[in-house]
MDAnalysis code that builds the backbone (N, CA, C; Angstrom):
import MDAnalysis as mda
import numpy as np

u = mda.Universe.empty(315, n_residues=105, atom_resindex=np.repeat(np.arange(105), 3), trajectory=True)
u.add_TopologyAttr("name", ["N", "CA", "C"] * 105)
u.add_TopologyAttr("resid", np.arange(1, 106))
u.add_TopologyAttr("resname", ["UNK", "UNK", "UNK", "UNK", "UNK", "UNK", "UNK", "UNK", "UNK", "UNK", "UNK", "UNK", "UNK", "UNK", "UNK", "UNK", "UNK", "UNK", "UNK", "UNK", "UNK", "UNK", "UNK", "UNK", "UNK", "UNK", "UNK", "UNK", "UNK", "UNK", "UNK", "UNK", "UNK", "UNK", "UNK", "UNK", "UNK", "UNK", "UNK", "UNK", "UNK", "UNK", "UNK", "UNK", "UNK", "UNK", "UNK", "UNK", "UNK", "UNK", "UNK", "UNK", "UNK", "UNK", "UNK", "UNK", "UNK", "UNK", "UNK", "UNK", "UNK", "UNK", "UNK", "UNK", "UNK", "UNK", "UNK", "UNK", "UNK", "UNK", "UNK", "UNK", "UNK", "UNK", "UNK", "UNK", "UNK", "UNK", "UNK", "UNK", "UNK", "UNK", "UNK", "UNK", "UNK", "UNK", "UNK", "UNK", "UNK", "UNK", "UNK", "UNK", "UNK", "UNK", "UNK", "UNK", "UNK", "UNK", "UNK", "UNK", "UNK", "UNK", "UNK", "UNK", "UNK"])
u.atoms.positions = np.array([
    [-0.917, 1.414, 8.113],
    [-0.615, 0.027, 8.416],
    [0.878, -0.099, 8.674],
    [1.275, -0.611, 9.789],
    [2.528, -0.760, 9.607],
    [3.461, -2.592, 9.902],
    [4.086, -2.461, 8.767],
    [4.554, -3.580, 8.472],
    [5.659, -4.568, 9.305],
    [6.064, -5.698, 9.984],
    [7.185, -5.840, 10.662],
    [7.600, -6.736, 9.667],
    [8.789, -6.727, 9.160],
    [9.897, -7.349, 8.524],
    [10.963, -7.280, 9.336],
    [10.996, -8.911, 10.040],
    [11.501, -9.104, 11.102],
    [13.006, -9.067, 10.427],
    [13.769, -9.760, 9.522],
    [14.798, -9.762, 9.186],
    [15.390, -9.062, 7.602],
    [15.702, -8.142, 7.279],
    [15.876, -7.469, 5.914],
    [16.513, -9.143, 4.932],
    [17.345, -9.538, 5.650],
    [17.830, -10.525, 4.364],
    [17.194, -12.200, 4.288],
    [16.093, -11.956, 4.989],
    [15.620, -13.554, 4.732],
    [14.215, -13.076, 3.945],
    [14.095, -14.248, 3.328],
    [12.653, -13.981, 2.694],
    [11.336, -14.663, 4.110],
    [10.317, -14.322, 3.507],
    [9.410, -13.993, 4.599],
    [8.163, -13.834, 4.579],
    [7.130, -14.107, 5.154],
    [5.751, -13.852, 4.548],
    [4.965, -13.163, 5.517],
    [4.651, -11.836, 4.630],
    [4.200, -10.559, 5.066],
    [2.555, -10.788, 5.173],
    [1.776, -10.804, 6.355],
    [0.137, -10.619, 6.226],
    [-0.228, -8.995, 6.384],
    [-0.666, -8.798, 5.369],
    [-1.435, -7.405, 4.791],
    [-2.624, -7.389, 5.110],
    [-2.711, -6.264, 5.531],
    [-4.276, -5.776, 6.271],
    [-5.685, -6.312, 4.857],
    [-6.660, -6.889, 5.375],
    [-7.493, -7.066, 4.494],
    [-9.119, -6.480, 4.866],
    [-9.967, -5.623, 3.951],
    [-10.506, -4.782, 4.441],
    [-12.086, -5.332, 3.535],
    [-12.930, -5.552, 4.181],
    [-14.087, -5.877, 3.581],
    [-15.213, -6.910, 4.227],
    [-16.053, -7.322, 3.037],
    [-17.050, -8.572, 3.901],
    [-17.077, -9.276, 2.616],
    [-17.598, -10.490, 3.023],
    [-17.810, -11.669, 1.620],
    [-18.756, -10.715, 0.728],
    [-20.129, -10.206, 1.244],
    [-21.147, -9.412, 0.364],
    [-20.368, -8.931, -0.735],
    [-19.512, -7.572, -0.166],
    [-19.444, -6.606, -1.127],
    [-17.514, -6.922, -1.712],
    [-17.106, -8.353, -0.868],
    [-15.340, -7.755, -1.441],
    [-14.526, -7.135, -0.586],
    [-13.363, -7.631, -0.735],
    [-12.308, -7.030, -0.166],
    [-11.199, -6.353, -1.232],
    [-10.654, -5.535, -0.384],
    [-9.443, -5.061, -0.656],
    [-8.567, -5.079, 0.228],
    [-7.079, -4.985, -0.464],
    [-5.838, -4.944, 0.455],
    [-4.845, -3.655, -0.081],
    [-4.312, -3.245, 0.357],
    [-3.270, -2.233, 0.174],
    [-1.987, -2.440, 0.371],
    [-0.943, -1.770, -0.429],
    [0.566, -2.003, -0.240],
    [0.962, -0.547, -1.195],
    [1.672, 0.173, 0.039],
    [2.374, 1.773, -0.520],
    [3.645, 1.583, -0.236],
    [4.311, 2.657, -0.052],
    [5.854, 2.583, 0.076],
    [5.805, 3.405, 1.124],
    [4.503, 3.844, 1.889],
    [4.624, 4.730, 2.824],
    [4.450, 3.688, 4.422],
    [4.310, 2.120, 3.813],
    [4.242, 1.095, 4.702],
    [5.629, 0.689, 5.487],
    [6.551, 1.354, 5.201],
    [8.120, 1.190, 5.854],
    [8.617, -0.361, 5.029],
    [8.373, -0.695, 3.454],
    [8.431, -1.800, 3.157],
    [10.451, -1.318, 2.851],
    [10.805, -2.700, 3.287],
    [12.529, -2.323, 3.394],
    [12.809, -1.898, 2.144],
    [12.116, -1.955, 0.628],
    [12.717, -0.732, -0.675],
    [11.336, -0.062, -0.849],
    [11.469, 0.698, -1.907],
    [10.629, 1.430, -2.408],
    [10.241, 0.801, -3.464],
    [8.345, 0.920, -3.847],
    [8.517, -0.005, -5.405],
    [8.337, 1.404, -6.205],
    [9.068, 0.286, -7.357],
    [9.632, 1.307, -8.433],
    [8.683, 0.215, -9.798],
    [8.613, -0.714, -9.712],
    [7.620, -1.468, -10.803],
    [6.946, -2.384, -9.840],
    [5.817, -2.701, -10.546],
    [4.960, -3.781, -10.646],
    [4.651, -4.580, -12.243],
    [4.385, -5.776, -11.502],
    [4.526, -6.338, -12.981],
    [3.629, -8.066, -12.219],
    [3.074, -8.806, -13.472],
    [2.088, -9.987, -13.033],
    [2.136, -11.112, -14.161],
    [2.096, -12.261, -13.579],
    [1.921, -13.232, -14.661],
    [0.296, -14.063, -14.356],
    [-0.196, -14.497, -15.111],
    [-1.578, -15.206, -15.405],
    [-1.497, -16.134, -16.257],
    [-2.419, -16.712, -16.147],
    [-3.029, -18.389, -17.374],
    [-1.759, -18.839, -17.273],
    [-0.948, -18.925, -16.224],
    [0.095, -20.017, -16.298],
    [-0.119, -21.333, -16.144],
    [-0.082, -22.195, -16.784],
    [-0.701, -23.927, -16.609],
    [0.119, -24.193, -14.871],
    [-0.566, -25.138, -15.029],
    [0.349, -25.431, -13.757],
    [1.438, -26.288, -13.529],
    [1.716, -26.752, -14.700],
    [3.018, -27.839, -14.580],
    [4.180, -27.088, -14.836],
    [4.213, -25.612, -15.055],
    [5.182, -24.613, -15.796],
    [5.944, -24.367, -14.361],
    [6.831, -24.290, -14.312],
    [7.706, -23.354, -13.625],
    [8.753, -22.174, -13.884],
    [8.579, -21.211, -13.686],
    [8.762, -19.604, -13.830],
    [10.068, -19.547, -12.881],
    [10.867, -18.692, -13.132],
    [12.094, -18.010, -12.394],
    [13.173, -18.535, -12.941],
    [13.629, -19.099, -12.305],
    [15.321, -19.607, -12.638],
    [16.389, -18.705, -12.469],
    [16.551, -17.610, -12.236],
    [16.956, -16.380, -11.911],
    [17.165, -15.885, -10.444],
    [18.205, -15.227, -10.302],
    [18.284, -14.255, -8.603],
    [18.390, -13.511, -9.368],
    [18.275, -11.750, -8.575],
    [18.838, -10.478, -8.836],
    [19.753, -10.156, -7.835],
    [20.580, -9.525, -8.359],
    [21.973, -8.877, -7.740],
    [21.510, -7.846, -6.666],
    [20.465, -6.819, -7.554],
    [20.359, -5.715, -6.029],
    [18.923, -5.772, -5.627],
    [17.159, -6.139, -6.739],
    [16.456, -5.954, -6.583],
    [15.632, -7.097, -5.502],
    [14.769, -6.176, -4.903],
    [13.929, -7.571, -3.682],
    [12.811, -6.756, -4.272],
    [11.955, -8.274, -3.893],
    [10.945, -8.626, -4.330],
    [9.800, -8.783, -3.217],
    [8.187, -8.501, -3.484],
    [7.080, -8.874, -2.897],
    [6.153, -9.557, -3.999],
    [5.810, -10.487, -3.529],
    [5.236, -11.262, -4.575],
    [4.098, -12.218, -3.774],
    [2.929, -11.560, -4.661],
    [1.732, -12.208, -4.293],
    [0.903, -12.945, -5.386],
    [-0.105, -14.137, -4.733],
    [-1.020, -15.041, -5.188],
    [-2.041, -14.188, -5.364],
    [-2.613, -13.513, -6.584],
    [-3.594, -12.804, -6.808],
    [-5.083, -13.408, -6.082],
    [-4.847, -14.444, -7.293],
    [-6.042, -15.440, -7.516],
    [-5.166, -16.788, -7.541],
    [-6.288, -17.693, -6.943],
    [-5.397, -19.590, -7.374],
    [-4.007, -19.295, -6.061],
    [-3.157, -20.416, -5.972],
    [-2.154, -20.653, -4.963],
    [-0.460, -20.929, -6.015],
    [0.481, -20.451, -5.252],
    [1.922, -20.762, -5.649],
    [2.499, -21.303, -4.997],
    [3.319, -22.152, -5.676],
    [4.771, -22.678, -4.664],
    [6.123, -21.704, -5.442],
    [6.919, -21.364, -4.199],
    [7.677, -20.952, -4.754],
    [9.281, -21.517, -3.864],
    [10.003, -22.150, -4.421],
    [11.340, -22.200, -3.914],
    [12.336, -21.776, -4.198],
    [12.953, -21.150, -3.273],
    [14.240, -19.859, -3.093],
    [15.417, -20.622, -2.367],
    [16.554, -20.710, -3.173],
    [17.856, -21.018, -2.695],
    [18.739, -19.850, -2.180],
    [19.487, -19.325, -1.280],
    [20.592, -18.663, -0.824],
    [21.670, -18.801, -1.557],
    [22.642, -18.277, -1.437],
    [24.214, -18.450, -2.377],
    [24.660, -19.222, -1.551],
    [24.431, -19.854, -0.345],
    [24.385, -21.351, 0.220],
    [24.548, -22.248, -0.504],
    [23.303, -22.642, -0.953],
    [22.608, -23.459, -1.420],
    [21.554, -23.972, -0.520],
    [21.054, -23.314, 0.503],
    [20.109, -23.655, 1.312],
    [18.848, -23.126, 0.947],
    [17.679, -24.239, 0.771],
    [16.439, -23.907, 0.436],
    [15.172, -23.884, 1.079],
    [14.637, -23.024, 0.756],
    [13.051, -23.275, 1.577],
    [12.005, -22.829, 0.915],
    [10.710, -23.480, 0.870],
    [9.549, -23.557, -0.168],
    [8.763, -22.868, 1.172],
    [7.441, -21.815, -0.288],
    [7.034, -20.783, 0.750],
    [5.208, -21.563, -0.465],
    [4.353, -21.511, 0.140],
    [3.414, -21.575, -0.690],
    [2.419, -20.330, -0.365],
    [1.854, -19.541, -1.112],
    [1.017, -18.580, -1.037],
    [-0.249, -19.158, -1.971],
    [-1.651, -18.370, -1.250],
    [-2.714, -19.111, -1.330],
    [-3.803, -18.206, -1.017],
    [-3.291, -16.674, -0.370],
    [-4.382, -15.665, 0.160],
    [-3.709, -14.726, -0.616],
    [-4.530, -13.323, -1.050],
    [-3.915, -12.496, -1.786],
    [-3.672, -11.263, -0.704],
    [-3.845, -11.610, 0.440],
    [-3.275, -10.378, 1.058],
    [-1.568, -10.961, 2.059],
    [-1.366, -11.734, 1.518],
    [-0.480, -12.326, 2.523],
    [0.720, -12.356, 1.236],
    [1.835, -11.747, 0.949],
    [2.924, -11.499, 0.262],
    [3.969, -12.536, 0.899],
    [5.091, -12.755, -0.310],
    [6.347, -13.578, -0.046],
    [7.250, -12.426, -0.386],
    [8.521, -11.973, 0.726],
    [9.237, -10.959, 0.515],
    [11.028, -11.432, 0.633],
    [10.824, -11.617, -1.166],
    [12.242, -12.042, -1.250],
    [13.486, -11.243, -1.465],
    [14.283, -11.063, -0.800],
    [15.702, -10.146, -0.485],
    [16.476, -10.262, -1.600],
    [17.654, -9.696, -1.966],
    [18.454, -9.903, -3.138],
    [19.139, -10.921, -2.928],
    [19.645, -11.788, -3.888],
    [20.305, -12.623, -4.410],
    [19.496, -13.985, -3.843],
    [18.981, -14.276, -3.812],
    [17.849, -15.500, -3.932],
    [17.258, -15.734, -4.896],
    [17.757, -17.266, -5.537],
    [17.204, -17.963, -6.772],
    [16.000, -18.002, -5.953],
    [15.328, -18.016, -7.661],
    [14.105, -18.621, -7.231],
    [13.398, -19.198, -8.429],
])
């Protein structure tokens, strides 16, 4: 599969190949052999989050991020060292939000 990440420093929403039928299920895939602009080095997931909670508050200095809606839908809003913002909502689990370093979120 190969991936286009049109710009390395904007965040962005990646559609991932999705492979299956309603009958039996799908699956999706994500390697590092996909030309994704880092290599993953962790994975990690949150669940039973209520929904009035909001999560992040944080940028990272060097690490970028892919971050997907397993199950259920997210909003997620990401500021620049701008201060310029833009809300990304995810809602399919093969379709990733690919956030670059230093973006609150």
């Amino acid at each position: 599969m190969e991936i286009e990440i049109r710009e390395l420093d904007k965040p962005q929403l990646i559609n991932f190949n999705s492979f299956g039928e309603r009958e039996i299920g799908f699956i999706s895939v994500v390697q590092n052999s996909d030309k994704l602009p880092f290599v993953i080095q962790r994975v990690y997931w949150t669940y039973l989050t209520p929904a009035d909670v909001t999560r992040g508050h944080h940028a990272h200095k060097e690490l970028k991020q892919l971050i997907f809606a397993v199950s259920g839908n997210l909003k997620i809003e990401l500021e620049n060292v701008k201060g310029e913002k833009e809300m990304f909502e995810l809602n399919s689990p093969n379709i990733g939000l690919y956030v670059p370093k230093l973006f609150w979120r």
